[in-house]
C-alpha positions as a Markdown table, in Angstrom:
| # | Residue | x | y | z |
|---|---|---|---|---|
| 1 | Unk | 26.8 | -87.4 | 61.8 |
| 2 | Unk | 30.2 | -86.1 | 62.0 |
| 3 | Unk | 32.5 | -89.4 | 61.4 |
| 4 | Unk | 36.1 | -89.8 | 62.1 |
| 5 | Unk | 39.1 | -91.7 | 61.7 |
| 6 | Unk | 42.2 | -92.0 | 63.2 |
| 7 | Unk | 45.9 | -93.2 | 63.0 |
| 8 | Unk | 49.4 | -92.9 | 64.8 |
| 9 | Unk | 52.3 | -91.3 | 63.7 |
| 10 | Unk | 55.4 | -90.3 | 65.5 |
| 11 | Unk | 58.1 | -87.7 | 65.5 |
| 12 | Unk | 61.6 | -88.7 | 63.9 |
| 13 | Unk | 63.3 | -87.5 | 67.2 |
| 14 | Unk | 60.5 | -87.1 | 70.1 |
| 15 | Unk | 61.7 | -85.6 | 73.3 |
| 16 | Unk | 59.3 | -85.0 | 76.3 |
| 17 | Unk | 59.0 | -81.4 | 77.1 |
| 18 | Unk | 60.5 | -80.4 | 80.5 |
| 19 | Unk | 57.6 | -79.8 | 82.9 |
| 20 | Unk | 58.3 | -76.5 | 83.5 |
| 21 | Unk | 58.3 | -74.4 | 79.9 |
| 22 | Unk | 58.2 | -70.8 | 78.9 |
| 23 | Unk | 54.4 | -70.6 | 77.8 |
| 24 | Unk | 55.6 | -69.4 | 74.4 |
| 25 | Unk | 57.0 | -72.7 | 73.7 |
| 26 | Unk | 53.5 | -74.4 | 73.6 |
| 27 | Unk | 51.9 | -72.4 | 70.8 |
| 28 | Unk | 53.9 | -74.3 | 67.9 |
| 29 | Unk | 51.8 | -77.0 | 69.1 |
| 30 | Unk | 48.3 | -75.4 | 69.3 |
| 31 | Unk | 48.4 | -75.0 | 65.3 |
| 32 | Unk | 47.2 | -78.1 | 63.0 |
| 33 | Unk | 48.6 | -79.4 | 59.9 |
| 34 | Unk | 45.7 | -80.3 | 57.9 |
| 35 | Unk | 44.8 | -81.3 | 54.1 |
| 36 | Unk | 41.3 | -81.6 | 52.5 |
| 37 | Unk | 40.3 | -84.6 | 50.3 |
| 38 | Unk | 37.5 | -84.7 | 47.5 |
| 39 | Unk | 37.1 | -88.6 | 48.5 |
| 40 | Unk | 40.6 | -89.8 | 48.3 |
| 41 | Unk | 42.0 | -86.7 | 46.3 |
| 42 | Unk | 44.0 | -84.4 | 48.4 |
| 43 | Unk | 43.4 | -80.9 | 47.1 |
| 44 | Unk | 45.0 | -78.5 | 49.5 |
| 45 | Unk | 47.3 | -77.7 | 52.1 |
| 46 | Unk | 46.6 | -75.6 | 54.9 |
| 47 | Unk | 46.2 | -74.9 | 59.2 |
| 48 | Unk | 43.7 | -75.2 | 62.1 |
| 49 | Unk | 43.5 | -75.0 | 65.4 |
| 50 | Unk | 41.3 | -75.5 | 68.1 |
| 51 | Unk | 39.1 | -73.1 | 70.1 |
| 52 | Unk | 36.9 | -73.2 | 73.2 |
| 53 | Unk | 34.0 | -71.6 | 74.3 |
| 54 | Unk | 30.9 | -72.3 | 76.1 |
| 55 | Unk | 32.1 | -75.9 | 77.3 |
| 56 | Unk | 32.1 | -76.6 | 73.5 |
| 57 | Unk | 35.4 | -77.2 | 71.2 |
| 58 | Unk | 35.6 | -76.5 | 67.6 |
| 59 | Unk | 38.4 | -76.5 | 64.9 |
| 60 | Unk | 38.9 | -73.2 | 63.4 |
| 61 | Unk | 40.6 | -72.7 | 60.0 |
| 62 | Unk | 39.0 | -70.4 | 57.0 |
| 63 | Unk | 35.9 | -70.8 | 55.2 |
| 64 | Unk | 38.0 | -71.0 | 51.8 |
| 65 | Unk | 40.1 | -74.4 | 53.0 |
| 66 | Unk | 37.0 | -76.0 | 54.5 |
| 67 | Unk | 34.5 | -74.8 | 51.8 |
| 68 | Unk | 37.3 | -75.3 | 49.0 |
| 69 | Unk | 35.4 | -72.2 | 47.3 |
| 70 | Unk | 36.3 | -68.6 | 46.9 |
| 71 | Unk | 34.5 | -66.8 | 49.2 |
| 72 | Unk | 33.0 | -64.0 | 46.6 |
| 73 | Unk | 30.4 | -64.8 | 44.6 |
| 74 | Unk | 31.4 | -64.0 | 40.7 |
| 75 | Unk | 29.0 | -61.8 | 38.7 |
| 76 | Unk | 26.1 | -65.2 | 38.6 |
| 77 | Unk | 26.4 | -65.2 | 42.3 |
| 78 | Unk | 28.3 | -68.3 | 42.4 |
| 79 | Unk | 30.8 | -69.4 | 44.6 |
| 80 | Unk | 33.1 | -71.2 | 42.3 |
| 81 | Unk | 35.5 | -73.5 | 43.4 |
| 82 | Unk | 39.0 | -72.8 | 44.2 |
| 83 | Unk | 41.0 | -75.9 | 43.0 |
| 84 | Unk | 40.4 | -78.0 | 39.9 |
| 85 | Unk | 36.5 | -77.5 | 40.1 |
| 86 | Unk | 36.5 | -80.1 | 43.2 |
| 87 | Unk | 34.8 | -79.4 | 46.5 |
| 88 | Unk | 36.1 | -81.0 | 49.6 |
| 89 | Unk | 34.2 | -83.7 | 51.8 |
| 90 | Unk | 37.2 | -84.5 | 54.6 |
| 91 | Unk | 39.6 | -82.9 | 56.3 |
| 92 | Unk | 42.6 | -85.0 | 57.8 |
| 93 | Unk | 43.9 | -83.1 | 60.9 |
| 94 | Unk | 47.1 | -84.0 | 62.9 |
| 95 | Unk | 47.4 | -83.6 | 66.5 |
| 96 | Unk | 50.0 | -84.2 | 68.9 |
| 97 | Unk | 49.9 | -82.2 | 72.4 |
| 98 | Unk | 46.6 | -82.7 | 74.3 |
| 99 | Unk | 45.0 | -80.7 | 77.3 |
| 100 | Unk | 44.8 | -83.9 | 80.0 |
| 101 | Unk | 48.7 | -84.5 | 79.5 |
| 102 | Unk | 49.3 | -80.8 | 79.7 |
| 103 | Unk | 52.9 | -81.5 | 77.2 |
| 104 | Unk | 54.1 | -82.0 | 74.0 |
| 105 | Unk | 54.8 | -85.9 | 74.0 |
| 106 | Unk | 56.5 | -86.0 | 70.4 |
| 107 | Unk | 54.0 | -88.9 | 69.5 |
| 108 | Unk | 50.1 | -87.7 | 67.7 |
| 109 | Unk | 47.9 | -88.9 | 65.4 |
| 110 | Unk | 45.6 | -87.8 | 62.7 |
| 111 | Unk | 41.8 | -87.4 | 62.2 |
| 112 | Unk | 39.7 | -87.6 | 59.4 |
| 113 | Unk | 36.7 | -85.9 | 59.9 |
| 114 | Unk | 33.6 | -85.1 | 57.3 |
| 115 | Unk | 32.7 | -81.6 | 55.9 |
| 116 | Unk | 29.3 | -82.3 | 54.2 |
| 117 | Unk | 26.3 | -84.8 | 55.5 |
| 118 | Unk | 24.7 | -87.0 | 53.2 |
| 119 | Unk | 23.1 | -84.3 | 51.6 |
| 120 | Unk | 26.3 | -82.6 | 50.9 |
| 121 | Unk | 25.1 | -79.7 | 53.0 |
| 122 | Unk | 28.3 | -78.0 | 55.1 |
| 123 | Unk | 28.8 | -79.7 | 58.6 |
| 124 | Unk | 30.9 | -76.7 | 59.9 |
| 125 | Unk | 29.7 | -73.4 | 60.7 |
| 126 | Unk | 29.7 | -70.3 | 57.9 |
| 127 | Unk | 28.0 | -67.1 | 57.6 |
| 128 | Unk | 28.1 | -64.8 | 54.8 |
| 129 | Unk | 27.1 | -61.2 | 54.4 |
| 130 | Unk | 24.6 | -59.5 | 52.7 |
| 131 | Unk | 26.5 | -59.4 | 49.8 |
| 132 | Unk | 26.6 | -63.1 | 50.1 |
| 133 | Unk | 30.9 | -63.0 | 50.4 |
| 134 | Unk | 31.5 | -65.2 | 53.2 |
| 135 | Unk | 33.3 | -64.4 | 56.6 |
| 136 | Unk | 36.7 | -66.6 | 55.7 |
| 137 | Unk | 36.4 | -68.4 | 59.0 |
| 138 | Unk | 34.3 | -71.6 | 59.6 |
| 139 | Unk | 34.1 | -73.3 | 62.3 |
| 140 | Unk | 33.7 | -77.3 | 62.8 |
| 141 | Unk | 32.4 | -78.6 | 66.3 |
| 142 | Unk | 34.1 | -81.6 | 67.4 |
| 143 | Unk | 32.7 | -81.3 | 71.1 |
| 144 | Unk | 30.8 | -84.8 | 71.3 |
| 145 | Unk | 33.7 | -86.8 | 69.9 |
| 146 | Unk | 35.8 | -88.6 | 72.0 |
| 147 | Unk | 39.9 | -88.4 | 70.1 |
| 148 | Unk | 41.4 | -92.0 | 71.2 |
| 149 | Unk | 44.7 | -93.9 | 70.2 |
| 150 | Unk | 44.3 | -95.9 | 67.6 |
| 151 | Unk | 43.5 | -99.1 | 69.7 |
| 152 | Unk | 40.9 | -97.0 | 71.4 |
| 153 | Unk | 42.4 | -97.6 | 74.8 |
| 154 | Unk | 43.6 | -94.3 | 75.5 |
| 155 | Unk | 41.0 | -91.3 | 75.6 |
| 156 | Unk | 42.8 | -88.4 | 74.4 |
| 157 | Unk | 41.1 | -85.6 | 76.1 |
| 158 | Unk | 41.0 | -82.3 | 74.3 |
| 159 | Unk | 43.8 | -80.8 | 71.7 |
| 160 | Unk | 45.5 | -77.9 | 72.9 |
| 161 | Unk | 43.2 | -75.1 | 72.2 |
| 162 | Unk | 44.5 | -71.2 | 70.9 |
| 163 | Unk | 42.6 | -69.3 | 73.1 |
| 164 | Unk | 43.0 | -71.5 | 76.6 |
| 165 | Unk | 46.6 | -72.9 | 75.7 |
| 166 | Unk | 48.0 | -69.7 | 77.6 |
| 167 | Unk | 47.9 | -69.7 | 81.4 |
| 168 | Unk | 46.1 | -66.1 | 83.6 |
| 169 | Unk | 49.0 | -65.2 | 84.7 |
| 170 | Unk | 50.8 | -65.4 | 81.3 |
| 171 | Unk | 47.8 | -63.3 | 79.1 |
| 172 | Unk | 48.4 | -60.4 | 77.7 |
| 173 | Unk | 46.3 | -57.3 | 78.2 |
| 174 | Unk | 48.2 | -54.8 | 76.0 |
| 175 | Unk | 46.0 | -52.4 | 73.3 |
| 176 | Unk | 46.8 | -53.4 | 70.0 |
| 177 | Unk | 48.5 | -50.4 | 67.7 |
| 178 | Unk | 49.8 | -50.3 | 64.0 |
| 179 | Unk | 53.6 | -51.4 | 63.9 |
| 180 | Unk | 53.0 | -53.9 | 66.7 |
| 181 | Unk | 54.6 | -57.3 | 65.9 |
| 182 | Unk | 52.6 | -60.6 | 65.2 |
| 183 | Unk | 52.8 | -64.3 | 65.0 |
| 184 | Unk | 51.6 | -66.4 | 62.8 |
| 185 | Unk | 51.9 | -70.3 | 63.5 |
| 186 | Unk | 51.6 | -72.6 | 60.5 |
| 187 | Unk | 52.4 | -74.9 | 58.0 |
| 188 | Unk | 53.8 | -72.9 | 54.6 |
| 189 | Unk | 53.6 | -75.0 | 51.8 |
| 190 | Unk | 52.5 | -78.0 | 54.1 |
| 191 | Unk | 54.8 | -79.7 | 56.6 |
| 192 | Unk | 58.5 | -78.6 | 55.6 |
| 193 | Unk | 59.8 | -81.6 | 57.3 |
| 194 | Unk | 58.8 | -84.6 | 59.4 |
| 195 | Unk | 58.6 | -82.7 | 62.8 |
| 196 | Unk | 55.2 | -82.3 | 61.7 |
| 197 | Unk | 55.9 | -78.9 | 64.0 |
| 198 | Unk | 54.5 | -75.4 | 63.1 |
| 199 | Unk | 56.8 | -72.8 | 61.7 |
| 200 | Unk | 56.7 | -69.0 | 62.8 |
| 201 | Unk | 56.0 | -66.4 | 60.3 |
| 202 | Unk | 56.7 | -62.7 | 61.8 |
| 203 | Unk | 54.5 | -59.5 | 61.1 |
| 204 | Unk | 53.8 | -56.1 | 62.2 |
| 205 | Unk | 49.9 | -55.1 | 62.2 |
| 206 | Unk | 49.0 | -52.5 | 59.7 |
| 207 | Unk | 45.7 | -51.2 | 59.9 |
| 208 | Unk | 44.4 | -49.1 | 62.8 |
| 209 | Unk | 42.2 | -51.9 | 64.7 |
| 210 | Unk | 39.8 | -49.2 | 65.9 |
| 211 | Unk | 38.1 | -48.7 | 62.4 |
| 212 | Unk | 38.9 | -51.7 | 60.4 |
| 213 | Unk | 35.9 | -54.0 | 61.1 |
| 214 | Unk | 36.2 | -57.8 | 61.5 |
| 215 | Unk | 39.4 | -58.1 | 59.8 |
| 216 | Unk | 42.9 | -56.1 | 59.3 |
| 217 | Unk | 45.9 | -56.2 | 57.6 |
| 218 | Unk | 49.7 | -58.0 | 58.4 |
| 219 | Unk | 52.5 | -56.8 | 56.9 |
| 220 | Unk | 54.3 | -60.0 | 56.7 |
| 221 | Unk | 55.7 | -62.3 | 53.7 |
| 222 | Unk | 53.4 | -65.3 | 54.3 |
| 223 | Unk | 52.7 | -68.3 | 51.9 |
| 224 | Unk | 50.6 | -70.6 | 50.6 |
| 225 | Unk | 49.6 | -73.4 | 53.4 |
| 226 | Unk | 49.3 | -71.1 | 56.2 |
| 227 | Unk | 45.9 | -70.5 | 55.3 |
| 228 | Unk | 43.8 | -70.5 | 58.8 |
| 229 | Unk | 47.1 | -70.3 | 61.1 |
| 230 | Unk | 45.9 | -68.7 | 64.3 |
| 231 | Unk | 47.8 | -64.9 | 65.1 |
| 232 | Unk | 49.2 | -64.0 | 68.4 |
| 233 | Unk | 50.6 | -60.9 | 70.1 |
| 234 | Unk | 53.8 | -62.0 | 72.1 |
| 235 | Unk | 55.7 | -59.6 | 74.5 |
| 236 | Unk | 58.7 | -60.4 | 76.7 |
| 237 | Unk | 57.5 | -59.3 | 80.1 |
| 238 | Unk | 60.9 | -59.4 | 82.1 |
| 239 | Unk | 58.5 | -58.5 | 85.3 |
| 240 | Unk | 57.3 | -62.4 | 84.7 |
| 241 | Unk | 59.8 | -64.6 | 85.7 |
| 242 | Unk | 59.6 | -69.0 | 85.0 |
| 243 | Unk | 59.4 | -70.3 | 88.3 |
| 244 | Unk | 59.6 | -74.0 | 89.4 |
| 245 | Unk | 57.4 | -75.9 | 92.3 |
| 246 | Unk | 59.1 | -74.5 | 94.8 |
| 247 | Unk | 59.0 | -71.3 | 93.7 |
| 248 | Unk | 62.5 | -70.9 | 92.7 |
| 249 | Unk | 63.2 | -69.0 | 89.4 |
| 250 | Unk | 64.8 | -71.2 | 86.7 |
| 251 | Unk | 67.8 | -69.5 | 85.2 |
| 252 | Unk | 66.4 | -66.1 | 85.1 |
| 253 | Unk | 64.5 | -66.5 | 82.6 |
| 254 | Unk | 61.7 | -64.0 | 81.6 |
| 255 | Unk | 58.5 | -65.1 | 80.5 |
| 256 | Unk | 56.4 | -63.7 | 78.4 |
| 257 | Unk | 52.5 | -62.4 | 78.2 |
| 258 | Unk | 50.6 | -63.6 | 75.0 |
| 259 | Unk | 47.4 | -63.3 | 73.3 |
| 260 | Unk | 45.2 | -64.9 | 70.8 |
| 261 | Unk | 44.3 | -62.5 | 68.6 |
| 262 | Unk | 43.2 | -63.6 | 65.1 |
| 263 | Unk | 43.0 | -66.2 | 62.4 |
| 264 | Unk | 44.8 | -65.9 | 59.0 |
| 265 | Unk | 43.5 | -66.0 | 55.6 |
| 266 | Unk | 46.0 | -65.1 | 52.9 |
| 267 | Unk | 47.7 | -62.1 | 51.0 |
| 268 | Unk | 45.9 | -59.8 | 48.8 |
| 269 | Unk | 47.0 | -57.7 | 45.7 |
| 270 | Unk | 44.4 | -54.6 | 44.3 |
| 271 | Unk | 41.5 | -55.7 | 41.8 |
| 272 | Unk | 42.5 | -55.0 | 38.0 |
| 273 | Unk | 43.1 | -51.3 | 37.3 |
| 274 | Unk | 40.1 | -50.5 | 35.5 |
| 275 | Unk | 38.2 | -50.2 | 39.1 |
| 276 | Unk | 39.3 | -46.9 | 40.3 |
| 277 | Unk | 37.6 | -46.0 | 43.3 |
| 278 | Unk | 39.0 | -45.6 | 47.0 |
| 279 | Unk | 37.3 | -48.4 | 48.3 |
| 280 | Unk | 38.4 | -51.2 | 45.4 |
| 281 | Unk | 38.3 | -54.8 | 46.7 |
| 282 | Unk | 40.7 | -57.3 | 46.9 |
| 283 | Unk | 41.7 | -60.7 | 45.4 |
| 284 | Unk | 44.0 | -63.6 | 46.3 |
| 285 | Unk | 47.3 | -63.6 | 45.0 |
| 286 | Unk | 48.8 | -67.0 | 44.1 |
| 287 | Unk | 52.1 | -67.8 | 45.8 |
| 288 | Unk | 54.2 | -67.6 | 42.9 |
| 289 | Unk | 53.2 | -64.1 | 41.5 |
| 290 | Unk | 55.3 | -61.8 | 43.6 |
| 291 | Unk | 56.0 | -59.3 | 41.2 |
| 292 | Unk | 52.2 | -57.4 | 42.2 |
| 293 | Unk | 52.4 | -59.2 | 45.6 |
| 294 | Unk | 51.6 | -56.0 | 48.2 |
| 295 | Unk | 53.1 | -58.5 | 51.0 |
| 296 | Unk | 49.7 | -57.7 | 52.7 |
| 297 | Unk | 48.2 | -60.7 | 54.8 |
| 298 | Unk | 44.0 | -60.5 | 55.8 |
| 299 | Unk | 44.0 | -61.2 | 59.3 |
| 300 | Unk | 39.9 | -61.4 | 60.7 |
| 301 | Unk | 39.9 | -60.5 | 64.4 |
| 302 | Unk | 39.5 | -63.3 | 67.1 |
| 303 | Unk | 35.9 | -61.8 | 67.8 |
| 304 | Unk | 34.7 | -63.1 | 64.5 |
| 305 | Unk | 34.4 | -66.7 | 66.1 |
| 306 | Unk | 31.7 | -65.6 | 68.6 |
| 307 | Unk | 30.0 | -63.7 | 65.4 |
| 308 | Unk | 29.5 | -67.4 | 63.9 |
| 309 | Unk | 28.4 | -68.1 | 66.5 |
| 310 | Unk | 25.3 | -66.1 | 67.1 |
């Protein structure tokens, strides 16, 4: 059984939102700052969100954070852990804006929530290919579990989830191309101060979608903690103007049409030199080795979370 705990925490400086917001504005707050544990030993840094499909609610981050293993087998066919041989058994998830209030309220709490059962077999959901390297993208369903303050008074309803977060009328149905710009909303190098608010990283896609599989390239300067940030496409629509109840338009101001498009899983650099052919794979490249650093990101499509789900 999937157990959880929770506590409250609030924002130095916590401001309602207005109730009328550019849609934009509410996607800092669909991405989770989370950290996984080895008991009471926190061994990484790193992002989820939510997603929702089939009346069912999971949270989404990569199989590498929630595994705490690198997801290709070495020449034994092990999966060797990532960080100081340990492998992770909780994940601590904050949360602050919620479906049933439908706003940021500047005040959230965190969740601890187990990765293994008592056999120490995974609770979330992984899939690996016939090469036995992993999808990077696990999913943890917290459907069934009812998020309530910490006095157990208040039921929380559902976190703000990536893919429902955006409004019809605000989605965006434009084809995806090389060059286009990207977003990813995360947490580099953990929470970078105590807004406990995502921070924006800015790419441009650089594979051709049509022929790159379940996962493509970013060309973007990303960094260690964003690790399972979700990825959106973003265009100004000045056709789509912020109205209020009334129907009045607020200030002129455009909106914009969005989309969910991906999850995040790190930069790459080329396998040693000694592998020569066209189709050589590719490794992780820690943080502070930029001098190989190819400032490539591996983003794996949004459809991979219905392929987990098969």
């Amino acid at each position: 059984m999937l157990k959880f705990t929770i506590k409250e925490f609030k924002m130095p400086y916590s401001e309602p939102f207005s109730s009328i917001i550019n849609p934009v504005d509410l996607l800092t707050h669909a991405s989770f700052y989370v950290e996984t544990f080895y008991n009471n030993t926190l061994l990484e840094k790193a992002t989820a969100f939510a997603y929702q499909t089939n009346n069912r609610t999971y949270l989404v981050s990569n199989w590498h954070v929630f595994s705490g293993k690198i997801n290709k087998p070495n020449e034994h066919g092990i999966h060797q852990p990532r960080i100081n041989g340990a492998i992770p058994n909780k994940l601590r998830v904050w949360i602050y804006s919620w479906v049933s209030q439908d706003k940021y309220t500047g005040i959230g709490y965190y969740f601890d929530f187990n990765l293994l059962d008592e056999d120490e077999k995974p609770l979330y959901i992984e899939k690996a290919y016939r090469d036995n390297t992993y999808i990077d993208v696990a999913l943890l369903d917290v459907t069934n579990y009812t998020f309530k303050t910490p006095d157990f008074e208040k039921n929380l309803g559902t976190p703000f989830c990536a893919n429902t977060i955006i409004k019809p009328e605000f989605t965006s149905n434009y084809i995806l191309h090389p060059s286009d710009d990207v977003y990813i909303i995360g947490f580099p190098f953990g929470r970078l101060d105590n807004s406990h608010s995502a921070i924006w990283k800015k790419g441009s896609i650089a594979s051709d979608l049509r022929h790159s599989g379940h996962k493509f390239f970013i060309d973007t300067a990303s960094r260690d903690g964003m690790s399972g940030s979700p990825i959106y496409r973003i265009v100004n629509d000045p056709l789509s103007l912020l109205k209020n109840n009334n129907g009045n338009i607020i200030e002129n101001e455009a909106a914009y049409k969005i989309e969910f498009i991906g999850i995040y899983s790190g930069r790459i650099i080329e396998a040693p030199e000694t592998q020569t052919d066209c189709f050589r794979p590719f490794i992780s490249i820690p943080s502070y080795d930029l001098s190989s650093a190819a400032q490539l990101g591996i983003a794996w499509k949004k459809d991979v979370i219905e392929f987990l789900l098969k």
